[in-house]
DRENDO-1510 file (C-alpha; in Angstrom, 1 decimal, always signed):
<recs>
REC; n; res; u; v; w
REC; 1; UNK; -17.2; -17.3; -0.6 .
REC; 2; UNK; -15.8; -18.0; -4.4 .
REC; 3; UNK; -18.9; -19.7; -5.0 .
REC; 4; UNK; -21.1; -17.2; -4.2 .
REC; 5; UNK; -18.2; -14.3; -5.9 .
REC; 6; UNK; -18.6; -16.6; -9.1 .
REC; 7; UNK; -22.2; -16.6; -8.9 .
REC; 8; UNK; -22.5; -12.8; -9.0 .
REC; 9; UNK; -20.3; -12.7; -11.4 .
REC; 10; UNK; -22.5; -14.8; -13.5 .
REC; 11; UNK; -25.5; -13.2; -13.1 .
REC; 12; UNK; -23.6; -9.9; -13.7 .
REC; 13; UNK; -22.5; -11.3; -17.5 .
REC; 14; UNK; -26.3; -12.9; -18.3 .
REC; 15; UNK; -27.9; -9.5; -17.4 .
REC; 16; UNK; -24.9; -7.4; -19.1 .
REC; 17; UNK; -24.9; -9.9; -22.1 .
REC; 18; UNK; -27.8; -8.5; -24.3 .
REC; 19; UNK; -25.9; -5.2; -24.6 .
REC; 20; UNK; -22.6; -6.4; -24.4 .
REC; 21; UNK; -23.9; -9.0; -27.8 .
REC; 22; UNK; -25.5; -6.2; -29.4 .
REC; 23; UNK; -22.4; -3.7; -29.2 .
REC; 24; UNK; -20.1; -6.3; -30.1 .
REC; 25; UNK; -22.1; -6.7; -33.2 .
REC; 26; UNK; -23.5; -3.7; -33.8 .
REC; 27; UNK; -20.7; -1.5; -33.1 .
REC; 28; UNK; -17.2; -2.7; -32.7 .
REC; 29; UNK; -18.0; -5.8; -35.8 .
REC; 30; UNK; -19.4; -2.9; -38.1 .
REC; 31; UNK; -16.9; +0.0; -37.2 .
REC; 32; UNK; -14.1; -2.8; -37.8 .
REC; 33; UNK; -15.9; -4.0; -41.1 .
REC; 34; UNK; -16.2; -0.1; -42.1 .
REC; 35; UNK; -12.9; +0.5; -41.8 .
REC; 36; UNK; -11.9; -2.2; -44.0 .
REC; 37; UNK; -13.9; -2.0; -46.8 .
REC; 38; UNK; -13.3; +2.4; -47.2 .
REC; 39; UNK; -9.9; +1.1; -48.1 .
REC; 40; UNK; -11.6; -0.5; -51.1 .
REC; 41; UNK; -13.3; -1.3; -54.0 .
REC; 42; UNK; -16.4; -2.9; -53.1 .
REC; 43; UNK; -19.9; -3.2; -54.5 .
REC; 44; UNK; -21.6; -5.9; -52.4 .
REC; 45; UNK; -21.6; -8.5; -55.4 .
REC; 46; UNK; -18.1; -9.2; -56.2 .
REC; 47; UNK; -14.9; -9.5; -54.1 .
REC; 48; UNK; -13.8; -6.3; -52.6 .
REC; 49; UNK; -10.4; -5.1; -54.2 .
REC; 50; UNK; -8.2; -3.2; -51.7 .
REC; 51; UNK; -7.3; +0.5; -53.2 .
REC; 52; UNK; -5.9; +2.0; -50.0 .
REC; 53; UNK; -6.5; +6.0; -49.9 .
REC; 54; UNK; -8.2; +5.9; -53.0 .
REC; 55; UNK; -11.8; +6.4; -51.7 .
REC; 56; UNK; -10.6; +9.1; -49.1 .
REC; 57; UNK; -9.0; +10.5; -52.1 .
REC; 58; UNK; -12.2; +11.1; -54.5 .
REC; 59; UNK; -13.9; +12.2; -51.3 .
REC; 60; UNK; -12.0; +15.1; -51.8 .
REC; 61; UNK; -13.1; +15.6; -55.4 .
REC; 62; UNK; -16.9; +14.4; -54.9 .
REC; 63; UNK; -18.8; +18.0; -55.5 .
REC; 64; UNK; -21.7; +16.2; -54.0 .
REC; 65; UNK; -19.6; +15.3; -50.3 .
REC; 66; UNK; -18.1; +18.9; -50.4 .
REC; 67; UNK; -21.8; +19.9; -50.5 .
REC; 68; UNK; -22.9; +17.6; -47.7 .
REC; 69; UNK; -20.1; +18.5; -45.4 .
REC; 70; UNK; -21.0; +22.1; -45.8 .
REC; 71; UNK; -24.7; +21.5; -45.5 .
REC; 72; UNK; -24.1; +19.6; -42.8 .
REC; 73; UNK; -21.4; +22.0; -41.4 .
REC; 74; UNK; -24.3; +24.6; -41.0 .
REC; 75; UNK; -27.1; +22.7; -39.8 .
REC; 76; UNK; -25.1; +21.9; -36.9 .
REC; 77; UNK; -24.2; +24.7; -35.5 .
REC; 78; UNK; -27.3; +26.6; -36.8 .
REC; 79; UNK; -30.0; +24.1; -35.4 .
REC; 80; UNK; -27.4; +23.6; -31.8 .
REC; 81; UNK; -27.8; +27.3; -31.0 .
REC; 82; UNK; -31.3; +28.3; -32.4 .
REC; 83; UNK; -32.7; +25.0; -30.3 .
REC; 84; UNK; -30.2; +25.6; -27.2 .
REC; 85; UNK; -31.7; +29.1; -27.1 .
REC; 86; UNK; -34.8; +28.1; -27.4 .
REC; 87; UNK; -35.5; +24.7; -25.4 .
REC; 88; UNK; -34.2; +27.3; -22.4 .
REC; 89; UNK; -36.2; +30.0; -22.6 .
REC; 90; UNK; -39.2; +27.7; -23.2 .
REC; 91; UNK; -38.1; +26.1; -19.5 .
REC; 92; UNK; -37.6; +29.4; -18.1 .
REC; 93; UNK; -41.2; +30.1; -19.2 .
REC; 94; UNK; -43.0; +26.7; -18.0 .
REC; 95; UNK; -40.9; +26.9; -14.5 .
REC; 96; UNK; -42.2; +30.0; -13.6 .
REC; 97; UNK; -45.6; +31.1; -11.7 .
REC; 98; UNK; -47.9; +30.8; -14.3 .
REC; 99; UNK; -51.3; +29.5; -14.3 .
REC; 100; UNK; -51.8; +25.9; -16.3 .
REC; 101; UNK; -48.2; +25.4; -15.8 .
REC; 102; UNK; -49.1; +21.5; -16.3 .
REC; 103; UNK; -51.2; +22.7; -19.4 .
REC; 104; UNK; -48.2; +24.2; -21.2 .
REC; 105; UNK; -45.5; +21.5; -20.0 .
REC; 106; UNK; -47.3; +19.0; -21.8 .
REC; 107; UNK; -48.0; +21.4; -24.9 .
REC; 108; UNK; -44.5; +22.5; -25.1 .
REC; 109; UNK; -43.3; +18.3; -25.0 .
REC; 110; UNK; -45.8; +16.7; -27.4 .
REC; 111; UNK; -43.9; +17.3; -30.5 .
REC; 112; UNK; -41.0; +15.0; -28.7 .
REC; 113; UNK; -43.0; +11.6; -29.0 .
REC; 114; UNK; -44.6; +12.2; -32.4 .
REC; 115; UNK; -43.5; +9.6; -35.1 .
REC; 116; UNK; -40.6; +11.0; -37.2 .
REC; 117; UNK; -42.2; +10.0; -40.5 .
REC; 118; UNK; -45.5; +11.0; -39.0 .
REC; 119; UNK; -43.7; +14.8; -38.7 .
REC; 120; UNK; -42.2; +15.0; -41.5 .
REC; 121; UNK; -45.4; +13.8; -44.3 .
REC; 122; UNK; -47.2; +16.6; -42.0 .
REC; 123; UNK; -44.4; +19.6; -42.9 .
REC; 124; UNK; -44.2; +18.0; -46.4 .
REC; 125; UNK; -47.7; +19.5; -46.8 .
REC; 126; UNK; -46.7; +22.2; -44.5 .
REC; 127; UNK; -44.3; +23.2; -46.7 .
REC; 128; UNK; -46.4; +22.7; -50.2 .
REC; 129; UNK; -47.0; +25.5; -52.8 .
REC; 130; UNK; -50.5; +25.8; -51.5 .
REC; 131; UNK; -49.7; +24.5; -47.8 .
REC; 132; UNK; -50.5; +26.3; -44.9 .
REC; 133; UNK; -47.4; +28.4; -44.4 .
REC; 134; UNK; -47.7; +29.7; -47.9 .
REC; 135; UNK; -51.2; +30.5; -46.5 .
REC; 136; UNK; -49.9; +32.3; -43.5 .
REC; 137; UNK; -47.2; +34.4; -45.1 .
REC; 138; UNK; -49.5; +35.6; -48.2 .
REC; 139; UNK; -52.4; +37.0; -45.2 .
REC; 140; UNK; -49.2; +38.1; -43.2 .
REC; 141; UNK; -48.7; +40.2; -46.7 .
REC; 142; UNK; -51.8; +41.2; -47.6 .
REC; 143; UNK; -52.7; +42.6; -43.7 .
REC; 144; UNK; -49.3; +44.2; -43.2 .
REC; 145; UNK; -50.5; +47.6; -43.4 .
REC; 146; UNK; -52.7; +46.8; -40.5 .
REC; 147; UNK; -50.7; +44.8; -38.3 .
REC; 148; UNK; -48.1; +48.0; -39.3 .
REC; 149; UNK; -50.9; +50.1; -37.5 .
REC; 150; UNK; -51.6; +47.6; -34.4 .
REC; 151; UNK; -48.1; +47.8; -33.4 .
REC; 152; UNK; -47.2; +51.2; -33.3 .
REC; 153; UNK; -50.3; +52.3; -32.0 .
REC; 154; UNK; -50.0; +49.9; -29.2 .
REC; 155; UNK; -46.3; +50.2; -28.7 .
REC; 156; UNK; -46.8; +54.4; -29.1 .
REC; 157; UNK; -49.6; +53.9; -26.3 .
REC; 158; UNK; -47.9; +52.2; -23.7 .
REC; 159; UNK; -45.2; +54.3; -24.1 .
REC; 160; UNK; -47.2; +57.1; -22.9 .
REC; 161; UNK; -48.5; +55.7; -20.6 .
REC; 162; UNK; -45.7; +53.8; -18.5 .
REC; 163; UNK; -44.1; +57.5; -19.4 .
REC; 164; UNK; -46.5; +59.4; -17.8 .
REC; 165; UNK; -46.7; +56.8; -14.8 .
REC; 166; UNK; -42.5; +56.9; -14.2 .
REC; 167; UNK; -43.0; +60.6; -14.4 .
REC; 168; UNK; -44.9; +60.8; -11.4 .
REC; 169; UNK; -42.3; +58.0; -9.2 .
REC; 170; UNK; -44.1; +54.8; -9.6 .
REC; 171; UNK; -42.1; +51.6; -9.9 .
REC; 172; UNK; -44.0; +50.7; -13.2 .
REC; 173; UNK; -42.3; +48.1; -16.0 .
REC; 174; UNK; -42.2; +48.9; -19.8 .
REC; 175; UNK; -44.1; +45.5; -20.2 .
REC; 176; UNK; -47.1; +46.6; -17.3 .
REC; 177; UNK; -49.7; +44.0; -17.9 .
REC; 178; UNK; -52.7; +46.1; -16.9 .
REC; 179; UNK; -51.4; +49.1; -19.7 .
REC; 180; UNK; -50.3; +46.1; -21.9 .
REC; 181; UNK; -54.0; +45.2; -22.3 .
REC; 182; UNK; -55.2; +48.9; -22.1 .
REC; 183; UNK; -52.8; +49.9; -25.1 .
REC; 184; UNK; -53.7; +46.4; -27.3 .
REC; 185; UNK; -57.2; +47.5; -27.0 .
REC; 186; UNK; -56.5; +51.5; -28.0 .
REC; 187; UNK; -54.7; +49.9; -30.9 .
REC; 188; UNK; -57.3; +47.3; -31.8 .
REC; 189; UNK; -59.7; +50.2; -32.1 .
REC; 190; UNK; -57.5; +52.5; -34.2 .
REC; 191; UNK; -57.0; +49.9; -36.5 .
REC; 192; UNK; -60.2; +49.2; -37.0 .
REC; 193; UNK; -61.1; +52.9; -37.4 .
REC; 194; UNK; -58.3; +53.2; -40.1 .
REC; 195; UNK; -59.6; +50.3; -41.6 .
REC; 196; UNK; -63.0; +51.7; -41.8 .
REC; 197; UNK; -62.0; +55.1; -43.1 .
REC; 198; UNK; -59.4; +53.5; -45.7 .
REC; 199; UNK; -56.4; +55.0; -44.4 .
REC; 200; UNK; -55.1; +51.3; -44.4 .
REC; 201; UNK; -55.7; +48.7; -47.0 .
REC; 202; UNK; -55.7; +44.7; -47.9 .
REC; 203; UNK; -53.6; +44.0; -50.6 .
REC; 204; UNK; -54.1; +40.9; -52.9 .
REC; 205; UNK; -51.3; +39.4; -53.2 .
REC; 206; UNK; -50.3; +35.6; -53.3 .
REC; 207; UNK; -46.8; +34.1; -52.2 .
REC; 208; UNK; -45.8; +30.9; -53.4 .
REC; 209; UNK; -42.5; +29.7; -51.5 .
REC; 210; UNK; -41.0; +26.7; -53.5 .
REC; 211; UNK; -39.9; +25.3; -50.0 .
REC; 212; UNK; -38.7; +21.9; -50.6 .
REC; 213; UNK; -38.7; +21.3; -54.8 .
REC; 214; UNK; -36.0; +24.0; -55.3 .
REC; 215; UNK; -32.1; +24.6; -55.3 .
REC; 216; UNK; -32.2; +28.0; -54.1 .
REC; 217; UNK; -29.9; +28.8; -51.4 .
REC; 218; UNK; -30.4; +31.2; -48.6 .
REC; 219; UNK; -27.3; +32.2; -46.9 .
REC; 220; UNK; -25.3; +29.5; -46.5 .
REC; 221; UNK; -27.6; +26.7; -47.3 .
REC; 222; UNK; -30.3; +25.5; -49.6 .
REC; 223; UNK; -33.9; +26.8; -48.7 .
REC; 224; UNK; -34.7; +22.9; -48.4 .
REC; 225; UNK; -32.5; +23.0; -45.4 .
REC; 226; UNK; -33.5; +25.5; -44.0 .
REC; 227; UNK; -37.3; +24.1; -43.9 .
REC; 228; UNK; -36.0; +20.9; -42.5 .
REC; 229; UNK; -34.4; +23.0; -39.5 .
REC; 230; UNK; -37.0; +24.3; -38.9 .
REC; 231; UNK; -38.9; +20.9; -38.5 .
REC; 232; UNK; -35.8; +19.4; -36.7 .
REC; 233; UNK; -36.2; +22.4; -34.5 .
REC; 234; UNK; -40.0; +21.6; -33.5 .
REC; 235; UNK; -39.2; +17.7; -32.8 .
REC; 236; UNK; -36.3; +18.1; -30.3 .
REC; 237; UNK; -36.4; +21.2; -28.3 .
REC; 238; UNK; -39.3; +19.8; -26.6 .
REC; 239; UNK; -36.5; +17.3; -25.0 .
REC; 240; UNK; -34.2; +19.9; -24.5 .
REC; 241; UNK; -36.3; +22.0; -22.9 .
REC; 242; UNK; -37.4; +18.5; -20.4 .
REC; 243; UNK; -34.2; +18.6; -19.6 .
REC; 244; UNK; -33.3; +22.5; -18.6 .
REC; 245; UNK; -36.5; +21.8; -16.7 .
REC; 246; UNK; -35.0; +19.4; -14.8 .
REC; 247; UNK; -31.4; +21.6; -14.1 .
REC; 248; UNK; -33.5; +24.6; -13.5 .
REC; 249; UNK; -35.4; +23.0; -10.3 .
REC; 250; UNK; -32.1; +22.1; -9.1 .
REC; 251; UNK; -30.9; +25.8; -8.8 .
REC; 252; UNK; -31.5; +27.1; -4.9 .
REC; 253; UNK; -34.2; +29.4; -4.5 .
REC; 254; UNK; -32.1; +31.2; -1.8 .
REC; 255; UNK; -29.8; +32.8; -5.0 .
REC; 256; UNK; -32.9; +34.5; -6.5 .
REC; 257; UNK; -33.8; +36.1; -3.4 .
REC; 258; UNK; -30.6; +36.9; -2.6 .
REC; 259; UNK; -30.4; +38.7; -6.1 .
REC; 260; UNK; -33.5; +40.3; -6.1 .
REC; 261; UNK; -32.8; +42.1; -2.8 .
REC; 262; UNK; -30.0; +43.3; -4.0 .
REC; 263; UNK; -31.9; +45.0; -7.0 .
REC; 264; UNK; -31.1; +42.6; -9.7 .
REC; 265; UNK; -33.8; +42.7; -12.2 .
REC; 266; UNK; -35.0; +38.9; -13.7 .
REC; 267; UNK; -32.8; +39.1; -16.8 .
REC; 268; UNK; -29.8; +39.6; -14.4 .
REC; 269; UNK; -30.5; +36.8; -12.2 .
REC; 270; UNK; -31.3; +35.0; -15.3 .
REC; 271; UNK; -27.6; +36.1; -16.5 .
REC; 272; UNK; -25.5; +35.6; -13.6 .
REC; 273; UNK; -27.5; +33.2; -11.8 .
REC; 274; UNK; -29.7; +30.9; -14.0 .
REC; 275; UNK; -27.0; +30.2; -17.1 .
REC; 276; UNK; -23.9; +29.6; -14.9 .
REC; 277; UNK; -25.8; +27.1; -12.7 .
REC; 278; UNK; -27.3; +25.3; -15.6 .
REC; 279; UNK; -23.6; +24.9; -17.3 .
REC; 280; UNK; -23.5; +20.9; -16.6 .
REC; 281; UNK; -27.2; +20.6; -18.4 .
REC; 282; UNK; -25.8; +22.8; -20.9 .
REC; 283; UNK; -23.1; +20.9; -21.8 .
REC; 284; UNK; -25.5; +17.9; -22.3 .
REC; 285; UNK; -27.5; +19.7; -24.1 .
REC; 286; UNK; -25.2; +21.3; -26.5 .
REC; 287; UNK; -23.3; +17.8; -27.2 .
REC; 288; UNK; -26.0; +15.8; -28.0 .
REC; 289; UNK; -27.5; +18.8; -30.8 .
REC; 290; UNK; -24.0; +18.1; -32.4 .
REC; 291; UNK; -24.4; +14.4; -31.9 .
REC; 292; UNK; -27.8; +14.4; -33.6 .
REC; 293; UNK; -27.7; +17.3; -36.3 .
REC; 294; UNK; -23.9; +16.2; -37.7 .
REC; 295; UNK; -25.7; +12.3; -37.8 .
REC; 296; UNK; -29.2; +13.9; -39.4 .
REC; 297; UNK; -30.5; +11.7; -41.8 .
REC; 298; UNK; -34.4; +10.4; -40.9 .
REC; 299; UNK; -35.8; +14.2; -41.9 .
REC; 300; UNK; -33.9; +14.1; -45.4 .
REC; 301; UNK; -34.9; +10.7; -46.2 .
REC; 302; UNK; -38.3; +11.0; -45.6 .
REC; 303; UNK; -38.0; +14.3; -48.1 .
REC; 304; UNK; -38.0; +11.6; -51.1 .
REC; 305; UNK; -38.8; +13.1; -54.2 .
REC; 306; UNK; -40.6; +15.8; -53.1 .
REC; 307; UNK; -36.7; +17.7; -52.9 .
REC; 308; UNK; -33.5; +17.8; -55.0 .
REC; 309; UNK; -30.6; +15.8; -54.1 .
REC; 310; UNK; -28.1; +18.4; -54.0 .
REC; 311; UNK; -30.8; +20.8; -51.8 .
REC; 312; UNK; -31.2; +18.1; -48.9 .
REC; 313; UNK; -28.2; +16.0; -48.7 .
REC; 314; UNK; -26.1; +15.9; -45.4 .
REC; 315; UNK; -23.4; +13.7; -44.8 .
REC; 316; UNK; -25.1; +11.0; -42.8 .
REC; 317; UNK; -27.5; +10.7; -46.3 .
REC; 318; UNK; -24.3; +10.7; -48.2 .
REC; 319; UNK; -23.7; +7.4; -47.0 .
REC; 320; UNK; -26.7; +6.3; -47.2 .
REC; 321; UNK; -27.1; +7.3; -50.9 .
REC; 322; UNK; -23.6; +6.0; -52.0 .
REC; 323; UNK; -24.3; +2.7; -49.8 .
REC; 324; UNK; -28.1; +2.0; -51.6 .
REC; 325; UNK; -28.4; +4.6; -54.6 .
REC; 326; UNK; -31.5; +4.5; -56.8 .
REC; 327; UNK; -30.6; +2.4; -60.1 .
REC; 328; UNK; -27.4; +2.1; -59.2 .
REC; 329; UNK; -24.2; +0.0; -58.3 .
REC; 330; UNK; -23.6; +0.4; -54.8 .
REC; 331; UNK; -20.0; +2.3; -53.9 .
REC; 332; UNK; -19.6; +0.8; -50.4 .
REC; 333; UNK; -15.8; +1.8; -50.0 .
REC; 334; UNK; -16.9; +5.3; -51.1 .
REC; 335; UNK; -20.0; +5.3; -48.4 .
REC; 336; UNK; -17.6; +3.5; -45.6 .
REC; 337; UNK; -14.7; +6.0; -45.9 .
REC; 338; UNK; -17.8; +8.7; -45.7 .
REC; 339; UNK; -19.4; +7.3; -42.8 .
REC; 340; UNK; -15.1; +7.6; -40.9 .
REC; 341; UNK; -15.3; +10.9; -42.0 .
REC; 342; UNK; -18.7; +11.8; -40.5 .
REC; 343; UNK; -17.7; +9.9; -37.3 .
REC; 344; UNK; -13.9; +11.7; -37.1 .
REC; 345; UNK; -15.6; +15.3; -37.3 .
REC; 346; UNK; -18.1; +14.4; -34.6 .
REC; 347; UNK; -15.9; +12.8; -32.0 .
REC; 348; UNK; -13.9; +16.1; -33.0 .
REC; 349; UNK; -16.2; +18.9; -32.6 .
REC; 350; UNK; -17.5; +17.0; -29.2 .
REC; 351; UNK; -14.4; +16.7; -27.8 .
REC; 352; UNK; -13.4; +20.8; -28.9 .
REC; 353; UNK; -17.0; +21.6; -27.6 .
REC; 354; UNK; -15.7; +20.0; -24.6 .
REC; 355; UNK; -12.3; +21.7; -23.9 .
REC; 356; UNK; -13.1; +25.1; -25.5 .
REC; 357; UNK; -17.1; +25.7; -25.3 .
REC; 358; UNK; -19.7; +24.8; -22.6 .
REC; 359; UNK; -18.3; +24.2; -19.4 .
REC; 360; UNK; -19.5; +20.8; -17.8 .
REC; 361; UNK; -19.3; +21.8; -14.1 .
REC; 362; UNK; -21.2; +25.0; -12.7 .
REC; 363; UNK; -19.8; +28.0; -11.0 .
REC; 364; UNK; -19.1; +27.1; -7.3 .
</recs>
């Protein structure tokens, strides 16, 4: 009986070892080793002089880390919500009855397994003087006056008619699908008539967006931020969303049917039914955006040249660029007492996110 207890116990250790190896040395080696050495003076060549606080100190001082703890401040807790949002409306609208549900599962998910450097040389040109959203915004410009017209005709002519339709008792929706189409083709027309006649013209004008090679802020944070959230954005909702997907097929049917003959409309079974049963996937959700915007760094590297320092640094590059900087003397201690600061304020926010936000079980 011992021998066959030990046995286990052996086999237990060889397939448990790999990990076990790599976390002694890849975690609790470094994180001791990091520790150290942000309590001194070391640049990788000579022998590391201890200066106790020092580093934590000029931390305090460093325009540039002030700068990335702001940035990266932001794009936390902008990117968490915008993609939280997001990723569950998008598995709200691929769970439902629509046709080529597979079609759009699979669309929605691609930009999850696309190569991170791949991405982010694509939005590089994306973002270019003469890229493609330039492109996009300048025709958006130039055609306002007749998308202008498109919309209010079409949203003054379903109006009317849903209007005319509740007038007369019928149970019809503002968003009727068979007076959606009638009123986008009314509008199509009158747009092209006031196109014709020249009550509506094209301007000519050309917008040039210096996206990435700029320090211009917008709100609280560089444009060249903002451009990366937006790329961050694409890249991992498609996860998020896999995994709503998941919570949302775990909700009982029964509840919705429940609601409905009551008279609750979808946004109220959405809002009493579909968010407080998803809270566990939530919670997920929401901890590991933190996790992986406060520890962004992949997206900024990538950025090169093509961006300023000051417009594109986050903490997790501030490391980075301290640890390795171009034509420089490495300031390890500096980068080290960095990289406890970045780890303190995430194992912070997670653990408030956990007491005061997103609730980890669901409403009984």
């Amino acid at each position: 009986m011992n021998s066959l207890r030990l046995r286990q116990q052996v086999y237990g250790w060889l397939l448990a070892g790999p990990f076990v190896l790599t976390l002694v040395v890849f975690f609790l080696y470094a994180l001791v080793r990091t520790v150290y050495f942000s309590f001194t003076d070391y640049d990788l060549f000579s022998e590391a002089a201890w200066v106790g606080l020092a580093n934590f100190k000029a931390l305090l001082t460093d325009q540039l880390f002030l700068l990335s703890l702001a940035n990266t401040i932001w794009f936390s807790l902008i990117v968490t919500c915008v993609q939280t949002v997001l990723a569950l409306g998008l598995a709200i609208l691929v769970n439902s009855k629509i046709r080529a549900k597979g079609f759009f599962r699979t669309a929605f998910y691609l930009p999850s397994i696309l190569s991170s450097a791949a991405v982010t040389l694509i939005f590089i040109w994306f973002y270019q003087k003469n890229g493609y959203l330039n492109g996009f915004v300048t025709d958006v410009v130039n055609h306002f006056p007749h998308l202008s017209c498109f919309v209010a005709v079409a949203v003054a002519t379903q109006f009317v008619l849903v209007t005319k339709d509740r007038l007369k008792g019928l149970p019809v929706g503002w968003f009727d699908p068979a007076w959606a189409i009638l009123s986008v083709i009314v509008a199509a027309i009158a747009t092209l008539v006031a196109g014709v006649m020249g009550w509506v013209e094209v301007s000519n004008e050309i917008v040039e967006v210096n996206w990435l090679n700029t320090r211009d802020h917008v709100g609280p944070m560089p444009l060249t931020l903002w451009a990366i959230v937006i790329q961050n954005i694409y890249t991992t909702i498609p996860t998020f969303m896999l995994l709503f997907l998941a919570g949302l097929q775990g909700i009982p049917g029964e509840l919705y049917e429940a609601a409905h003959i009551d008279g609750a409309n979808k946004w109220q079974q959405h809002w009493n039914i579909t968010i407080p049963q998803l809270a566990p996937v939530t919670f997920v959700v929401v901890t590991f955006s933190i996790i992986g915007t406060l520890q962004m760094f992949d997206q900024v590297a990538l950025l090169g040249s093509a961006a300023p320092l000051e417009s594109r640094i986050t903490l997790a590059y501030y490391v980075y660029h301290n640890a390795f900087p171009p034509g420089g003397t490495p300031q390890i201690g500096m980068a080290s007492a960095a990289a406890l600061v970045l780890a303190f304020i995430t194992l912070a926010v997670v653990y408030l996110q956990k007491i005061f936000g997103v609730k980890e079980k669901a409403d009984g």
